[in-house]
N, C-alpha and C positions, 0 to 999 in steps of 0.2 A: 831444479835438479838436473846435474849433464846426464845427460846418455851418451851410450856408445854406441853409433849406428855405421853399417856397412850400407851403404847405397851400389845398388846393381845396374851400369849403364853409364854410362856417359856423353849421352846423349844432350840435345838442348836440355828438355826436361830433367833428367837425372841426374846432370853437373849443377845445374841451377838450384834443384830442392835442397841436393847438400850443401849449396851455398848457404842456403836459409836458414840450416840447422846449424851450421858456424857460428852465421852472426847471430842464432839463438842461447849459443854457449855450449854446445853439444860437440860431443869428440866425435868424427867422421871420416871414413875410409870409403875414398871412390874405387868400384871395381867398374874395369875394360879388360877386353882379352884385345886388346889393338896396343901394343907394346912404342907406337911411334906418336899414340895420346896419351898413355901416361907419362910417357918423358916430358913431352910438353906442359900439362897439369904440372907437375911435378918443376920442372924445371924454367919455364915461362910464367904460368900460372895464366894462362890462355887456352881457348881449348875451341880456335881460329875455323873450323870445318865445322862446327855447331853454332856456336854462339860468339861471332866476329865480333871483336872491339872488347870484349868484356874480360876483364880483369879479375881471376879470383883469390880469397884469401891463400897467402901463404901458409897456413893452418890445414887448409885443404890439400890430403894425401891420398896420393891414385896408383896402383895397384893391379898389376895384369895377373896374381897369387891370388885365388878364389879366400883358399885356406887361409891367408893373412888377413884378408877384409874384415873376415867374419871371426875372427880369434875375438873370444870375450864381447862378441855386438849384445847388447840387449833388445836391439831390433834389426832388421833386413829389410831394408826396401830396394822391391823389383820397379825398374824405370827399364825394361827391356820390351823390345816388339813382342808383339801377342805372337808371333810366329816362331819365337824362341824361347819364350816362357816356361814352355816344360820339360824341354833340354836343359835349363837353367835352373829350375828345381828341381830335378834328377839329380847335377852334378853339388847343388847343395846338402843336398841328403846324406848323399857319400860325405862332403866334408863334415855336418854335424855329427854324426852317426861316428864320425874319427873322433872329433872335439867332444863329444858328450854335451850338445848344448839344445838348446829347446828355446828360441828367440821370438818375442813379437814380428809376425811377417804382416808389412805392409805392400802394397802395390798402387803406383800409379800410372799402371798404363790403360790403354783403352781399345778392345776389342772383344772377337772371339776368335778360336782355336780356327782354323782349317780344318774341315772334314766332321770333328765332333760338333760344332757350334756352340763349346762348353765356354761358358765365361771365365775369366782370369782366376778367381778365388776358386772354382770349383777346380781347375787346373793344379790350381795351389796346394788343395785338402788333399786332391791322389795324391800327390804326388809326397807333398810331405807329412801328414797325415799327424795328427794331434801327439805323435811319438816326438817329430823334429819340429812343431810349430804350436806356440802357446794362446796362437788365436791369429785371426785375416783380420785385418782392416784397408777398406778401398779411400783413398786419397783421392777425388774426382771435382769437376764444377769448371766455372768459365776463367779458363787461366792460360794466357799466354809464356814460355819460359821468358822472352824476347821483353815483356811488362814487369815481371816481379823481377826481375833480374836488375832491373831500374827504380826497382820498387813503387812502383804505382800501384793502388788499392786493388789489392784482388781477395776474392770472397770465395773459398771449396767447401768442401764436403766432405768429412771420415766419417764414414762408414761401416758398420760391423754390425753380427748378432749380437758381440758382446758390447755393451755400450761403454762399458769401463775404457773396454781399450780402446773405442772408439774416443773418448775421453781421454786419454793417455796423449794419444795421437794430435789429439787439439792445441794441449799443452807446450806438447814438442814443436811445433809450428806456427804458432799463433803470435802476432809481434803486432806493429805498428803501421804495419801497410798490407799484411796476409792475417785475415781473419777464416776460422774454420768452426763450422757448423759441424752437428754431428747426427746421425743417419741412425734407424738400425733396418734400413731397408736397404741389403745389399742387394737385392735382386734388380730392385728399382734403378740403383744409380751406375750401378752396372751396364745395366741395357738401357739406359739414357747416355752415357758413358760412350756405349760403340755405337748406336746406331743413329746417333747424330752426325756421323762421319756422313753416314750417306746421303742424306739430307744436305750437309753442307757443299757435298760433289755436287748437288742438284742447284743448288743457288748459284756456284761458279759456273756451270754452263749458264743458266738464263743471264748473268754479269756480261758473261761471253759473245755470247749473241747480242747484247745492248739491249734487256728490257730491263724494264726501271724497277724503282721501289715496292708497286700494285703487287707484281710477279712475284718479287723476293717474300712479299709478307705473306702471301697465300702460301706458299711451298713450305714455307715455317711452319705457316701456321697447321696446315693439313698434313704438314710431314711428320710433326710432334703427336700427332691424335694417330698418327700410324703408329710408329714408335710407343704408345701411353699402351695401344692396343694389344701392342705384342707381350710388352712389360709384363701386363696385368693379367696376357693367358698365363704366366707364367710365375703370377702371385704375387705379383708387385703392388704395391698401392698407387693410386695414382694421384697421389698428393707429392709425392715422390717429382713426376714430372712436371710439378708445376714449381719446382724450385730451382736451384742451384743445379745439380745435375742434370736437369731437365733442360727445360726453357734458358734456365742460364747459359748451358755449355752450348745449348740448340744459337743462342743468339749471336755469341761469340763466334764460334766456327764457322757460320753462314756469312759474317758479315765483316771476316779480319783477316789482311791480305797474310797476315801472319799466318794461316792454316794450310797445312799442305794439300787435306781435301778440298778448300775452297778453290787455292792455285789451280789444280787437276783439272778441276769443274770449268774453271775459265778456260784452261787451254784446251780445251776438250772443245767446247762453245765455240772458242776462233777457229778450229778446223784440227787441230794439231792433232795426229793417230796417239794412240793411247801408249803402244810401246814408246814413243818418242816421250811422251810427257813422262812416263818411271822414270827414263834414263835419265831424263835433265832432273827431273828433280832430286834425285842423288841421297834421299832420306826416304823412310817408308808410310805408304799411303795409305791409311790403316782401310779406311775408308773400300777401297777397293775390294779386300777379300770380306769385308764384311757384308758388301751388296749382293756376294753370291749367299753369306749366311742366313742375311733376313729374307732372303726371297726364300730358300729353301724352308725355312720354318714357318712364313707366313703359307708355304704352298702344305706343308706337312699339315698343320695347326687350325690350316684351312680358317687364315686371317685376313680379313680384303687389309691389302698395301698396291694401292695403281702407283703413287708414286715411287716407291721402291722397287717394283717390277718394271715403269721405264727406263728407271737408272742402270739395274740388273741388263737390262736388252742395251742398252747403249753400249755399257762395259764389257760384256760377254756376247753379245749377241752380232755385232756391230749395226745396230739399229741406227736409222735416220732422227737425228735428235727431234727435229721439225715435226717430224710425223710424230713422234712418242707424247710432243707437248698438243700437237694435235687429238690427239686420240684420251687424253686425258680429260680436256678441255669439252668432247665432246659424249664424254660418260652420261648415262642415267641421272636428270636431275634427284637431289633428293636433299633431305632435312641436315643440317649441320649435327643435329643430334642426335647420335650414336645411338639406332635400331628404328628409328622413324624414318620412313619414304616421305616426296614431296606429298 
């Protein structure tokens, strides 16, 4: 069955998924407020400052008119920074609330808010509240845009209370080289979702520095049992993190030059100051205001996270990385299993 969907963003990510939904036979409208990337979309069908080299369908139309994207969508997918997500669903309210429409909202972005540490969907519900939106579904898992763009097998996650739509979502997505699993633990893939970002800043330093494999797999490995920890203060299940959103996205992000956070992490490692590394990398690091997130929750929640608090001191602090893997290294022995001392 086609659907009509607006995609929000046009980003790597967000130009890419509505690629998906093309060649799945689905009608799509890309929205950008940058008036010199829809012309190009539109009129190259390139879209050169995201996603160089790649070609997309001529079927694919892009749109700086909120109100046109979304005229008759039966779903909305946000592909927008976690730092504009709720100015972006503010101004969609006003547009449904004109249109009279009530759409399936999906998202696939990956963080939390600044300041509140609300995750994406709960941003979603204020904002458009069961009046202008007919159910959340999180779109999340180990997916590069730069891989399925080329289509190489990739494996996510939809997400929802409601399983249906999180089922709906499967349908719309699901082909020959992207297979989608379905969740109904949004808390879980959520907070596996953004706080893998920081974890993965953490692997690109040690990359940076030149320690090997040993390094990368313990920071994985102890970084995910931090992340599982925080999840599950907050009712996640932790069968959640041992899947796809989890350990999947954890493995990905940590280990593919593809990631903006792993990038960070490495040039952080070679010496580069931090403002210098945003500027160059010219896309946003989700990863960064997230390490002020989890520190502050793990500090509220009163949740041990040592390695999220040296990352937090590196990024805000200007901490000695040296010293932060020193002092980690020379913690309290104790038991791998969560509430047992050596």
């Amino acid at each position: 069955m086609t659907e009509k969907i607006a995609v929000l963003g046009a980003g790597s990510w967000g130009s890419t998924l509505a690629s998906v939904l093309i060649e799945n036979g689905h009608d799509v409208t890309l929205y950008t407020n940058v008036e010199k990337q829809a012309a190009e979309l539109n009129e190259k069908h390139t879209n050169e400052q995201y996603m160089p080299g790649f070609k997309y369908s001529e079927k694919l139309r892009a749109t700086t008119d909120l109100a046109e994207a979304v005229a008759d969508a039966d779903e909305v997918l946000f592909v927008v920074p976690t730092s504009v997500t709720r100015v972006v669903a503010k101004q969609l309210k006003e547009v449904l609330a004109k249109l009279n429409r009530r759409p399936l909202v999906i998202h696939a972005s990956k963080g939390l808010e600044i300041g509140t540490h609300k995750r994406i969907s709960q941003i979603l519900q204020e904002e458009l509240t069961d009046r202008y939106c007919s159910g959340i579904v999180v779109l999340s898992g180990p997916s590069h845009a730069e891989e399925v763009a080329r289509h190489d097998i990739t494996l996510i996650t939809a997400a929802s209370a409601d399983i249906k739509a999180a089922e709906k979502v499967q349908d719309m997505f699901t082909n020959d080289y992207l297979r989608i699993y379905t969740n109904d633990d949004i808390v879980g893939v959520e907070t596996g979702a953004a706080f893998k970002n920081v974890i993965a800043i953490g692997a690109g330093i040690l990359h940076g520095l030149g320690y090997g494999d040993d390094a990368k797999a313990a920071l994985m490995t102890r970084g995910l049992a931090e992340v599982a920890r925080l999840g599950m203060a907050f009712g996640a299940s932790p069968l959640t993190f041992m899947g796809l959103s989890g350990v999947g996205d954890l493995i990905v992000t940590c280990t593919s030059v593809h990631s903006r956070n792993w990038r960070c992490g490495e040039q952080l490692g070679q010496g580069k100051p931090l403002d210098q590394v945003i500027e160059d990398m010219g896309m946003v690091i989700e990863g960064i205001n997230t390490a002020k997130a989890a520190y502050d929750l793990s500090r509220d929640e009163h949740i041990e996270m040592p390695i999220t608090k040296a990352i937090y001191n590196v990024l805000y602090n200007n901490a000695d990385i040296k010293e932060e893997i020193g002092g980690l290294m020379t913690r309290d022995s104790k038991s791998e299993v969560i509430g047992k001392r050596k």
